[in-house]
C-alpha positions as a Python dict, from the first residue, in 0.01 Angstrom:
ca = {
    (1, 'X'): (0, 0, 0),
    (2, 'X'): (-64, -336, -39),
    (3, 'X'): (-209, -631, 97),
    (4, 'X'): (64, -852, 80),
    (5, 'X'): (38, -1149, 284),
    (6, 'X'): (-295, -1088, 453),
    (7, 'X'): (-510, -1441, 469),
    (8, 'X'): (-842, -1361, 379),
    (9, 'X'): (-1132, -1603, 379),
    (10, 'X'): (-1424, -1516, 188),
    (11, 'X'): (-1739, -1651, 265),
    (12, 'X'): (-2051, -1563, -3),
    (13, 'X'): (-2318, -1783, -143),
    (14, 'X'): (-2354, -1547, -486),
    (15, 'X'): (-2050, -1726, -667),
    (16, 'X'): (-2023, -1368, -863),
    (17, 'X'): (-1959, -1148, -616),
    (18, 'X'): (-1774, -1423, -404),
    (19, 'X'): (-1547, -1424, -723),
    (20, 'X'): (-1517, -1072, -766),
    (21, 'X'): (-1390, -1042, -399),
    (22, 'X'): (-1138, -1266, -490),
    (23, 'X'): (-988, -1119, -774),
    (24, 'X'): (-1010, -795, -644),
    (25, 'X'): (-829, -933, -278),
    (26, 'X'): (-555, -1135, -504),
    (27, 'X'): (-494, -841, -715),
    (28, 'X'): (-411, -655, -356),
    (29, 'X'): (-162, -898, -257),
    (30, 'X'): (-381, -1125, -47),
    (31, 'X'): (-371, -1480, 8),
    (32, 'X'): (-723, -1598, -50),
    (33, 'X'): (-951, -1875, -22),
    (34, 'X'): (-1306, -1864, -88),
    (35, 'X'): (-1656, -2054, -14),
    (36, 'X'): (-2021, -2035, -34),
    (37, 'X'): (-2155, -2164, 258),
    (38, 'X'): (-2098, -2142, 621),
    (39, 'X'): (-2012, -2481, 684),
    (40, 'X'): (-1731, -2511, 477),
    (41, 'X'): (-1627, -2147, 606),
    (42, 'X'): (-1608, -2330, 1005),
    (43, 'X'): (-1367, -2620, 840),
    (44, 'X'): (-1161, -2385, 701),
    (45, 'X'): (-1094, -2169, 1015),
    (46, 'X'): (-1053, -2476, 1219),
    (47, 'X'): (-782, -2626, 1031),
    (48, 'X'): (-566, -2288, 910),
    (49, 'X'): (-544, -1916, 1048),
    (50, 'X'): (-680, -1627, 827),
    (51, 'X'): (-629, -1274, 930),
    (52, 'X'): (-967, -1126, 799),
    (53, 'X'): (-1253, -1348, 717),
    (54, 'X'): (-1502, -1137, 479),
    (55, 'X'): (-1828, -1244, 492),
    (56, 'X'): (-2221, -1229, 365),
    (57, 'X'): (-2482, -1245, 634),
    (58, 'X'): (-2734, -1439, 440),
    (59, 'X'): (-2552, -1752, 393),
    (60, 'X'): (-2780, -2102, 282),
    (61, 'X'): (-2640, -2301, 524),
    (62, 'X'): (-2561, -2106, 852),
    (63, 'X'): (-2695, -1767, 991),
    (64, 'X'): (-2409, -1522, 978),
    (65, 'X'): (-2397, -1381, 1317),
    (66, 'X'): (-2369, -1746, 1434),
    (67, 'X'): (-2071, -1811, 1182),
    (68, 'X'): (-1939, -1466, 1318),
    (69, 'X'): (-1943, -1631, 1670),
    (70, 'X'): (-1769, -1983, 1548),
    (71, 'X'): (-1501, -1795, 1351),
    (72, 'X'): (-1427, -1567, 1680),
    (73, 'X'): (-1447, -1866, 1842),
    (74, 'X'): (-1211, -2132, 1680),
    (75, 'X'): (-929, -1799, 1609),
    (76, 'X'): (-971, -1686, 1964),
    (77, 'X'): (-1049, -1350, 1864),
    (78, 'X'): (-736, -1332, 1656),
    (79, 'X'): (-908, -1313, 1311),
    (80, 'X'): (-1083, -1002, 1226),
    (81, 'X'): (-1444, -1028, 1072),
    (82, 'X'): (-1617, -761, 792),
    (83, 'X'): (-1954, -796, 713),
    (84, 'X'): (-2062, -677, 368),
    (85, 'X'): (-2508, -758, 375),
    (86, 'X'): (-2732, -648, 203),
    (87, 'X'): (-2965, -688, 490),
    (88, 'X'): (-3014, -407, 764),
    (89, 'X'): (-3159, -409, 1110),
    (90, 'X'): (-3193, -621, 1327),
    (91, 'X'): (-2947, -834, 1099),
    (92, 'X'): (-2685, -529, 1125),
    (93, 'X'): (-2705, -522, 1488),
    (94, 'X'): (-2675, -878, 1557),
    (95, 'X'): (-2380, -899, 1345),
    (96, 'X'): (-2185, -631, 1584),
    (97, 'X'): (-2311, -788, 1901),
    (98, 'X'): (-2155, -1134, 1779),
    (99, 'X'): (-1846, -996, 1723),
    (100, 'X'): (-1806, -790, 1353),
    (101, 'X'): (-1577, -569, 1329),
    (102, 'X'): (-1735, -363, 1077),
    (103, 'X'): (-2042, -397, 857),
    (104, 'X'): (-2096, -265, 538),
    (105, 'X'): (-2405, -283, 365),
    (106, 'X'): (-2486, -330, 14),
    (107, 'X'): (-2422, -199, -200),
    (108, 'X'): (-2028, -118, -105),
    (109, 'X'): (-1778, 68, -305),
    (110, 'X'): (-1496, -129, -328),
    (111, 'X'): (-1293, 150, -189),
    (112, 'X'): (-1441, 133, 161),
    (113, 'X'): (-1361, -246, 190),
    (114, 'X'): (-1027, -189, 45),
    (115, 'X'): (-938, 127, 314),
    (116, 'X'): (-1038, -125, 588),
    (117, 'X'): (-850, -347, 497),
    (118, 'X'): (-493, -120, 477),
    (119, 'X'): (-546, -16, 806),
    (120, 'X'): (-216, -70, 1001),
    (121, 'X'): (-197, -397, 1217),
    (122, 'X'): (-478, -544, 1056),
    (123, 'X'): (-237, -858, 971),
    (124, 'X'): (-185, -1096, 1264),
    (125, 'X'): (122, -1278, 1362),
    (126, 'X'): (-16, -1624, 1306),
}
């Protein structure tokens, strides 16, 4: 199974992995857009829905669990957010409590993300 459809944001400031995330999400099926910084992450859940938003904590611009709390925010708890840091407590933590639906921590087989992702009604209606 797939991952046709699914509108993922990713949000990572090292343009590697961010890529990598990309190519691996596109290669599923998804629909993908991706940015380094938080900023840029906030326009582009204001302006279009995404059904996952995958994101670093340790972004230049914005701290993550306040991004977590915009992007919960602006999709009124519609789009789903995973966490992949390679920070651990108290970052974890306050990444749950603002609204994460699951953290991973680095470094993440690609498996793990990918069985997340498949799980069934994971895709919203937009």
């Amino acid at each position: 199974m797939g991952l046709e459809g699914l509108r993922v944001l990713v949000v990572e400031d090292a343009a590697d992995i961010r890529d990598v995330f990309a190519v691996l999400l596109r290669a599923e099926g998804a629909n993908v857009i991706a940015t380094g910084t938080g900023r840029e992450a906030a326009e582009f859940i204001a302006e279009r829905h995404f059904d996952v938003v995958l994101s670093d904590l340790g972004l230049p611009d914005v701290p993550g669990d306040v991004l977590i709390r915009q992007i919960i925010a602006s999709s009124k708890g519609r789009t789903r957010v995973i966490v992949v840091t390679g920070y651990g407590e108290p970052f974890v933590s306050r990444a749950r409590q603002a609204g994460a639906d699951v953290v991973f921590t680095k470094p993440v087989e690609w498996t793990r993300i990918l069985d997340y992702l498949r799980r069934p009604g994971l895709a919203a209606s937009a």
